[in-house]
LOGU-537889 format. One record per residue (C-alpha): residue in one letter; z, x, y. Coordinates in Angstrom, 3 decimals. Layout:
BEGIN
<site a,<Z,X,Y>>;
...
//
This chain:
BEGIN
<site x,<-19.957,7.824,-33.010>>;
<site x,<-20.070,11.424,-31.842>>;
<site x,<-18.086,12.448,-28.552>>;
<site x,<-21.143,11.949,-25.939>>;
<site x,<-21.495,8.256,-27.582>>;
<site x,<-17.995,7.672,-27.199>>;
<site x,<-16.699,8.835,-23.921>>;
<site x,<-19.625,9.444,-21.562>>;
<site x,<-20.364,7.559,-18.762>>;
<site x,<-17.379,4.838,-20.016>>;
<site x,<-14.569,2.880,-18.606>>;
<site x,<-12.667,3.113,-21.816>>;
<site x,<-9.503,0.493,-22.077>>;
<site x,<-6.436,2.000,-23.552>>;
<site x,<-3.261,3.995,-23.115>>;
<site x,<-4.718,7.091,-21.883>>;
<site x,<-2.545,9.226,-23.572>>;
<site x,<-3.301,8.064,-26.463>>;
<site x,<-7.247,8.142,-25.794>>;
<site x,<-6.846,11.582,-24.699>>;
<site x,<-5.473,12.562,-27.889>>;
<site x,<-8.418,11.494,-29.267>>;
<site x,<-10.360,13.747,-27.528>>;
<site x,<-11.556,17.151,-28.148>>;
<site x,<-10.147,20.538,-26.744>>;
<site x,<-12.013,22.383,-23.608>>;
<site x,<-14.313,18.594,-23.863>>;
<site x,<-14.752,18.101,-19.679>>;
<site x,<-14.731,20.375,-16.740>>;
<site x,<-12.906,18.249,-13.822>>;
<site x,<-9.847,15.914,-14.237>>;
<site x,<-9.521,14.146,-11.008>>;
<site x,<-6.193,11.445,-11.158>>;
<site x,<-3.397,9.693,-9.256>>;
<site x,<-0.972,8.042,-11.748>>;
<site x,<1.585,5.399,-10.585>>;
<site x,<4.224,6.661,-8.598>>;
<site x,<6.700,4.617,-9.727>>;
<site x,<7.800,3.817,-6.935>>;
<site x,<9.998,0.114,-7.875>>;
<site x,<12.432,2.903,-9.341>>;
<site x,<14.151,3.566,-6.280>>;
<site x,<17.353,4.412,-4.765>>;
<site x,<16.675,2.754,-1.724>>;
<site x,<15.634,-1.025,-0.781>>;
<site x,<11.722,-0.189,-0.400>>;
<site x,<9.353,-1.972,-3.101>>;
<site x,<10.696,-5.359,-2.328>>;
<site x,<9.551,-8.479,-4.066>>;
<site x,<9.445,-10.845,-1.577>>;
<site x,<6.602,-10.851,1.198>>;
<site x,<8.564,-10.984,4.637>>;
<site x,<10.982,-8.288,4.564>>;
<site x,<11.445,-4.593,3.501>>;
<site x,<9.669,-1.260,3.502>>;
<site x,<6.848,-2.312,1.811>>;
<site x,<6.291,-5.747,3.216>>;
<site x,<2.916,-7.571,2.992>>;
<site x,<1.727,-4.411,0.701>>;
<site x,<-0.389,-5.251,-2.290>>;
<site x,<1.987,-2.439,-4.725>>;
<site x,<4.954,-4.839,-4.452>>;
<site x,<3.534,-6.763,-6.611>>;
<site x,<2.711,-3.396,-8.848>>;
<site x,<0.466,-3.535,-10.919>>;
<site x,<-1.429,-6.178,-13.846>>;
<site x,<-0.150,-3.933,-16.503>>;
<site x,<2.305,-1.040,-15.416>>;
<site x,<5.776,-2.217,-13.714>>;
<site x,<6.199,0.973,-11.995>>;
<site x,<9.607,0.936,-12.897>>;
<site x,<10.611,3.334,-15.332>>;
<site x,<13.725,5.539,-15.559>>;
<site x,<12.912,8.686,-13.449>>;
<site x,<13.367,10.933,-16.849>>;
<site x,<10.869,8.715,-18.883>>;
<site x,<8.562,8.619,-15.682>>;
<site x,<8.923,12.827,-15.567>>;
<site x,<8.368,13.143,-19.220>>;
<site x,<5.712,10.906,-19.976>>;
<site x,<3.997,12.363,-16.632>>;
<site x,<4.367,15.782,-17.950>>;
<site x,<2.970,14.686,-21.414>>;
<site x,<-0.389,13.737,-20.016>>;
<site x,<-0.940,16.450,-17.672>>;
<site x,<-0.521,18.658,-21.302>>;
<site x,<-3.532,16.702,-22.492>>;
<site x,<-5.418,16.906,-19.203>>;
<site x,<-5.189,20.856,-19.376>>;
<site x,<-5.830,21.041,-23.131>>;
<site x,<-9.306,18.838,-22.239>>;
<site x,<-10.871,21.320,-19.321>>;
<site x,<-12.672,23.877,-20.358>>;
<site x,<-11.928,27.381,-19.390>>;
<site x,<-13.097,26.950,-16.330>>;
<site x,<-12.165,23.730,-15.239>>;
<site x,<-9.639,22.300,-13.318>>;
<site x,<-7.138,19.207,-12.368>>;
<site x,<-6.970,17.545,-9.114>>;
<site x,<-3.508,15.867,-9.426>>;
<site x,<-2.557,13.690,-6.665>>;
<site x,<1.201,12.576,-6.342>>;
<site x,<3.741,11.740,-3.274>>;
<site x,<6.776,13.445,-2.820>>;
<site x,<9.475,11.121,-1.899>>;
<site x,<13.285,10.691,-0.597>>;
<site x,<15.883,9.619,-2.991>>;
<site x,<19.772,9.932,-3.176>>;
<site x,<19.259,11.577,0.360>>;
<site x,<16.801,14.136,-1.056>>;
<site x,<13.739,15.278,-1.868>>;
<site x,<11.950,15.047,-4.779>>;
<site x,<9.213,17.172,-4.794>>;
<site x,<7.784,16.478,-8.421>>;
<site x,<8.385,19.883,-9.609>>;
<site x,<10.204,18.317,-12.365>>;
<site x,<6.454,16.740,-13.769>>;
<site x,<4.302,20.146,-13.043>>;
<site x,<6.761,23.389,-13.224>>;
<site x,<5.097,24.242,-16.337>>;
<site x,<1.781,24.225,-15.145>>;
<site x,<-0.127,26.955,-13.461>>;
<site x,<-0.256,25.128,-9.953>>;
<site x,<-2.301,27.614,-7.823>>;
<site x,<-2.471,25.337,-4.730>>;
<site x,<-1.253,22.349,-2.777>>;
<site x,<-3.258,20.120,-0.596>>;
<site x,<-2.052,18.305,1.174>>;
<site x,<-3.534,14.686,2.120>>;
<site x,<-3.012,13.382,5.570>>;
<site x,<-3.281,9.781,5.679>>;
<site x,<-3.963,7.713,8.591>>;
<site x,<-0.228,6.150,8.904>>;
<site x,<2.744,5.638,6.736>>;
<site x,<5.826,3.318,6.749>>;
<site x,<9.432,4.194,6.814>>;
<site x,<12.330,2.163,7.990>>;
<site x,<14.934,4.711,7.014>>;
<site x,<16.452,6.728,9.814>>;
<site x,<17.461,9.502,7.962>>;
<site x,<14.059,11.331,7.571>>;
<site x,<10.770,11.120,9.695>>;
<site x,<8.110,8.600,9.099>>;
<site x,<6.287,10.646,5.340>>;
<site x,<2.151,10.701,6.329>>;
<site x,<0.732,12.286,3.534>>;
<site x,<0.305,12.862,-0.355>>;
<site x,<-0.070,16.042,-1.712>>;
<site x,<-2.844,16.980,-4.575>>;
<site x,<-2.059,20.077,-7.129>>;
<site x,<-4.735,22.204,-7.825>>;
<site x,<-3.916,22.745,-11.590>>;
<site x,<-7.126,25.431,-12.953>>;
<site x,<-7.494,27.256,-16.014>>;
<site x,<-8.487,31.190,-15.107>>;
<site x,<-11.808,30.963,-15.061>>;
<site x,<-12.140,27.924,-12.086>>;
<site x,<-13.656,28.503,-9.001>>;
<site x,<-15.215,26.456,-6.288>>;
<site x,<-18.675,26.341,-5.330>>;
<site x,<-19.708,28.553,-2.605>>;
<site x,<-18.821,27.651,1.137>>;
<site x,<-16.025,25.159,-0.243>>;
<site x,<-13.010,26.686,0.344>>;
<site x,<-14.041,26.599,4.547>>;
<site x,<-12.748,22.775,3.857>>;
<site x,<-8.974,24.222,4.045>>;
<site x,<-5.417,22.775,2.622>>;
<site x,<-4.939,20.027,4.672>>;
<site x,<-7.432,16.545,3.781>>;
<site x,<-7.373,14.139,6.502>>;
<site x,<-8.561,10.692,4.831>>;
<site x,<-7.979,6.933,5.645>>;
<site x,<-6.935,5.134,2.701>>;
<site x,<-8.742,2.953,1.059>>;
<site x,<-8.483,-0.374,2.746>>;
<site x,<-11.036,-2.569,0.777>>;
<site x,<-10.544,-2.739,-2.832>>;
<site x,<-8.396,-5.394,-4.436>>;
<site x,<-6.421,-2.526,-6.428>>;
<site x,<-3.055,-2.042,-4.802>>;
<site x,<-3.630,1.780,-4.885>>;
<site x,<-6.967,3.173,-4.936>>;
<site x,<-8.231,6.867,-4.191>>;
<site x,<-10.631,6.899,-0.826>>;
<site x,<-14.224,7.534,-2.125>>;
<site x,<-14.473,10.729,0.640>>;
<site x,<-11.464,12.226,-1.085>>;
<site x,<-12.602,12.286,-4.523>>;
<site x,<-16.203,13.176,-3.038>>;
<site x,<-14.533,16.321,-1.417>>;
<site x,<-13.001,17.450,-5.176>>;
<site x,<-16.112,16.472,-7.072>>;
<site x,<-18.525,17.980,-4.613>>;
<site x,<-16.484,21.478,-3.996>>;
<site x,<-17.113,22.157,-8.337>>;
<site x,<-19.899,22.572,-10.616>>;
<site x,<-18.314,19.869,-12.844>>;
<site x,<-20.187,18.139,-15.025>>;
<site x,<-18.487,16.132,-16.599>>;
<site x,<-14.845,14.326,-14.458>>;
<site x,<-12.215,12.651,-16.063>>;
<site x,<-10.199,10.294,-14.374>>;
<site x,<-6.995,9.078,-17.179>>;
<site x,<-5.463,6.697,-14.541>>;
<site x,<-8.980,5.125,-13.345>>;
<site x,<-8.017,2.188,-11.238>>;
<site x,<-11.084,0.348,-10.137>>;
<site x,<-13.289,2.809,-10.729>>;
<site x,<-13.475,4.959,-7.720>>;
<site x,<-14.072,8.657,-9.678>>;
<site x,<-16.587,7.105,-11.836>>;
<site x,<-18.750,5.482,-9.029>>;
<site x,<-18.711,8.640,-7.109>>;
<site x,<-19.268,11.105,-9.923>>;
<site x,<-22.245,8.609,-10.415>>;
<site x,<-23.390,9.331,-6.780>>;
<site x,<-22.847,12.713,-6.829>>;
<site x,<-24.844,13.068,-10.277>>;
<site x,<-22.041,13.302,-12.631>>;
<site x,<-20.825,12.355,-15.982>>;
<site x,<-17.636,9.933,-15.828>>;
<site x,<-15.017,9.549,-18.672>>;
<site x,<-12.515,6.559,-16.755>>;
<site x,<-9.450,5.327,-19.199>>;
<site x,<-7.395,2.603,-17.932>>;
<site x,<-5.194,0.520,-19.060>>;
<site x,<-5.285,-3.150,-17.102>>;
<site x,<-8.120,-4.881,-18.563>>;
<site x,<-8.311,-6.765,-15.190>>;
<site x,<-9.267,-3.314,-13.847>>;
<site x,<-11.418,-2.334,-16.441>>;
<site x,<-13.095,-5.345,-15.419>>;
<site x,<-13.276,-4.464,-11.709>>;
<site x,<-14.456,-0.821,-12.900>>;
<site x,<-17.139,-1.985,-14.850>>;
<site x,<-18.688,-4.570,-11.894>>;
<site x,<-18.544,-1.438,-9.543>>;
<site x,<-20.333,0.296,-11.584>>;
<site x,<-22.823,-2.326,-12.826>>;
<site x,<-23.233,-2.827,-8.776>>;
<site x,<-24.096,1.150,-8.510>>;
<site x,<-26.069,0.965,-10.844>>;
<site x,<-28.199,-1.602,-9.381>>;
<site x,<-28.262,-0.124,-6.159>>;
<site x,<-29.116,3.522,-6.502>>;
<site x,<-31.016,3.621,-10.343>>;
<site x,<-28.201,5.576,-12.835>>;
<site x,<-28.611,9.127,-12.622>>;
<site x,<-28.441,10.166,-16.242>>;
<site x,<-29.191,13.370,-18.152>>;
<site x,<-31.039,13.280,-21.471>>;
<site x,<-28.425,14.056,-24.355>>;
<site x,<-30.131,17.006,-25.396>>;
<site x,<-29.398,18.889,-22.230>>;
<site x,<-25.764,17.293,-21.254>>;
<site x,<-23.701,19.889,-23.550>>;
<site x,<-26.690,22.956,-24.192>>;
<site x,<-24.129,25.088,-22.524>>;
<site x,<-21.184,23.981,-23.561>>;
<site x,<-19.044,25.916,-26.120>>;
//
């Protein structure tokens, strides 16, 4: 099967570094992700397992997730972090960009900041993401109320016109109904999507499905890899759902790439 076949408008299930391998240089124009924060590796007492005490009490992530532990060593988490975000860049095209969203966190009494996963990258911009809340027991640093997204482009990305009036600073509730423990609020990922001329978004760490049903609204091509089945699942029900709902948008395959390189 030829690339369009294979990776358009799919919720592909698989280790998505090894699907993006797979995948063709300069094949998308939008990557649009928030991996796992791995957030059980910590030096604190937050991601607890039980359900009546600790930082995280009664939240759906300390369970983690159906097929990621969230627990790796901080130097595998870095690389293998920095390994994908390689393959994102090498997929946009010249002009496209990644909207990376992480959370900068306190450990051993300081900050880590993620520079360690994007210092190679061009970063040409942080937004941040002010959520409605946040939780913190620890009295040695003020209650953390947002995540911050890195604008990583290639030269030639710009935003469509009137755009950039939006400003650094996202105010967004989270996402409160959707049985994945983390998922991306539709108006954020409608705020990326909408501010480019992308046609075609890539989301490597696709959850439930949240950047493909909203690329779908927005008349978009999806690529979603993910690697829980269970969420695959979800993905695919959402979508099915959309579908229903609003008649798929879809472009005829002779015009999807006739000016692509």
């Amino acid at each position: 099967m030829n690339f369009e076949e294979t990776y358009i408008d799919k919720i592909i299930c698989g280790d998505c570094l090894e699907v993006m391998k797979k995948m063709p240089d300069k094949c998308l124009d939008l990557v649009v992700t928030s991996p796992p924060y791995n957030l059980k590796n910590s030096t604190g007492n937050g991601m607890k397992s039980c359900t009546t005490s600790g930082k995280w009490a009664g939240a759906a992530l300390q369970n983690g997730y159906t097929h990621h532990n969230d627990n790796m060593p901080h130097e595998e988490y870095s690389k293998w972090q920095k390994d994908c975000l390689a393959e994102m860049f090498r997929l946009i095209k010249d002009d496209g960009a990644i909207f990376y969203n992480h959370k900068w966190r306190v450990q051993d009494g300081l900050l880590q900041d993620r520079q360690d996963i994007v210092s190679d990258l061009p970063v040409r911009q942080i937004i941040i993401w002010r959520r409605k809340g946040g939780i913190n027991f620890n009295p040695g640093y003020f209650l953390p109320t947002y995540e911050v997204i890195y604008l990583i482009p290639k030269p030639k990305f710009k935003l469509v016109p009137k755009a950039n009036a939006h400003g650094d600073v996202w105010e967004f509730t989270q996402e409160m109904n959707n049985q994945h423990p983390a998922p991306f609020p539709v108006a954020l990922i409608d705020r990326v999507i909408s501010s480019t001329n992308a046609k075609i978004v890539l989301d490597p760490f696709s959850g439930s499905g949240t950047t493909a049903i909203v690329s779908m609204g927005l008349k978009r091509h999806f690529i979603g890899i993910e690697l829980s089945p269970e969420y695959c699942e979800m993905s695919e029900k959402r979508i099915e759902k959309n579908k229903i709902q609003n008649e798929l948008w879809r472009i005829k395959p002779l015009t999807l790439f006739q000016d692509t390189e």
